[in-house]
C-alpha positions as CSV (number, residue, x, y, z in Angstrom):
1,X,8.8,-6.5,58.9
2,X,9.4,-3.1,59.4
3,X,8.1,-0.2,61.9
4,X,8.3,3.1,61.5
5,X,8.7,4.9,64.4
6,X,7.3,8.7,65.2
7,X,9.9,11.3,65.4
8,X,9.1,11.7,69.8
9,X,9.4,8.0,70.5
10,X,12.9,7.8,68.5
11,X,14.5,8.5,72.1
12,X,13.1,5.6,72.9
13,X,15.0,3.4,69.8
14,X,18.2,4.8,69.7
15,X,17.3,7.9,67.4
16,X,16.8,5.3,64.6
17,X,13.3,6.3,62.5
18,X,12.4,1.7,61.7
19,X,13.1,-1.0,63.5
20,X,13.4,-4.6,61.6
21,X,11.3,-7.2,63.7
22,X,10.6,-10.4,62.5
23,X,6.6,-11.6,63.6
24,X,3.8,-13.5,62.6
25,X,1.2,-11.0,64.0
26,X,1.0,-7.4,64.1
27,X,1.1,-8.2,68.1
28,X,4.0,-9.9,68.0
29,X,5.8,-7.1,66.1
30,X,5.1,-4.9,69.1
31,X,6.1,-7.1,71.2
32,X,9.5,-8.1,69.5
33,X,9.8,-4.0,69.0
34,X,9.3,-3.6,72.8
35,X,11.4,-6.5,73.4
36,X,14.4,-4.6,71.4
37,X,13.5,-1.2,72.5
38,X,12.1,-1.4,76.4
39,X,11.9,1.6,76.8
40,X,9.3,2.5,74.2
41,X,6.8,0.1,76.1
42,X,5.3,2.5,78.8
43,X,4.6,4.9,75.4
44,X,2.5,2.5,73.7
45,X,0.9,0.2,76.5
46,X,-0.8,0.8,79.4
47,X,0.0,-0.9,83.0
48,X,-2.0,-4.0,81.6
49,X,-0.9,-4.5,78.0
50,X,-3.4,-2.3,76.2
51,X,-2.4,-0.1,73.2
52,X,-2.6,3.3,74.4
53,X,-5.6,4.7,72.9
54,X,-4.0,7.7,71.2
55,X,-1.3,5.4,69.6
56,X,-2.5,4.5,66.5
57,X,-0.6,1.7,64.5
58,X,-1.2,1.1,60.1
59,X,-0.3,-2.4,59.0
60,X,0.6,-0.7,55.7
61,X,-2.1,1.6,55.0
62,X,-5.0,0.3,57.1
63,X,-5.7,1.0,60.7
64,X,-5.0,-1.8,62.8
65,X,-8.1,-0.7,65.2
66,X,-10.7,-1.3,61.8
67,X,-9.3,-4.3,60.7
68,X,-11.3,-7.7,61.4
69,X,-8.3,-9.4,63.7
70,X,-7.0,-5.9,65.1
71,X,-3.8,-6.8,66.9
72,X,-4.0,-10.4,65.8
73,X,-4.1,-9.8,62.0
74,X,-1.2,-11.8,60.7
75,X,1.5,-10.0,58.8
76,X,4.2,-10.6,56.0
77,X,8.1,-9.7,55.8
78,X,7.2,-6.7,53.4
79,X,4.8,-5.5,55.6
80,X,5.4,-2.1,57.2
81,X,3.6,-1.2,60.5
82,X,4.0,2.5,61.1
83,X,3.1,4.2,64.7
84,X,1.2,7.1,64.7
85,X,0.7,8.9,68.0
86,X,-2.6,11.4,68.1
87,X,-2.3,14.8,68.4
88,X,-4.5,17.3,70.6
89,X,-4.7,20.3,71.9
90,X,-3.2,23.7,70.7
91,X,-4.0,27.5,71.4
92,X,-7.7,28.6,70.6
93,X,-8.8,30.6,67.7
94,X,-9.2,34.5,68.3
95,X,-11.7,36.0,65.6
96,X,-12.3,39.5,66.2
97,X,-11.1,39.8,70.0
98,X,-13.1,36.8,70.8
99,X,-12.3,33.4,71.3
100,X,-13.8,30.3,69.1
């Protein structure tokens, strides 16, 4: 199968935008990309193995998180997991000389 990778954590792959794991679970895909890529690990998982919670991973176009097996949902060779990290944050809104 194939993940897409966000364009910060390509320093992390060697630049390159999809890896090509092989996996029986969307777990084990992670695992196998972590495996490949080490140093994408401390990105994604906490100290104890826990998906960040602002890393959001789509087993093609449904979020992992809302699906009934989550991380253990079993996947096929033309699936496509894609890594989406959240974004927060940014400079307030001025309306008028006053902030929002």
């Amino acid at each position: 199968m194939k993940i897409y990778i966000p364009t910060p954590l390509r320093a992390y792959t060697a630049t390159l935008d999809a890896v090509d794991v092989p996996a029986a679970t969307v777990s084990e895909a992670l695992a196998k990309l972590t495996e490949q890529h080490p140093g994408i690990q401390p990105h994604l998982f906490t100290a104890d193995g826990k998906l960040r919670s602002f890393v959001n991973i789509y087993l093609n176009d449904d979020d992992v998180r809302y699906l009934p097996e989550k991380e253990a949902t079993p996947v096929k060779d033309a699936d496509s997991l894609t890594i989406i990290p959240s974004i927060a944050g940014g400079a307030p809104h001025f309306v008028g000389g006053c902030c929002l």
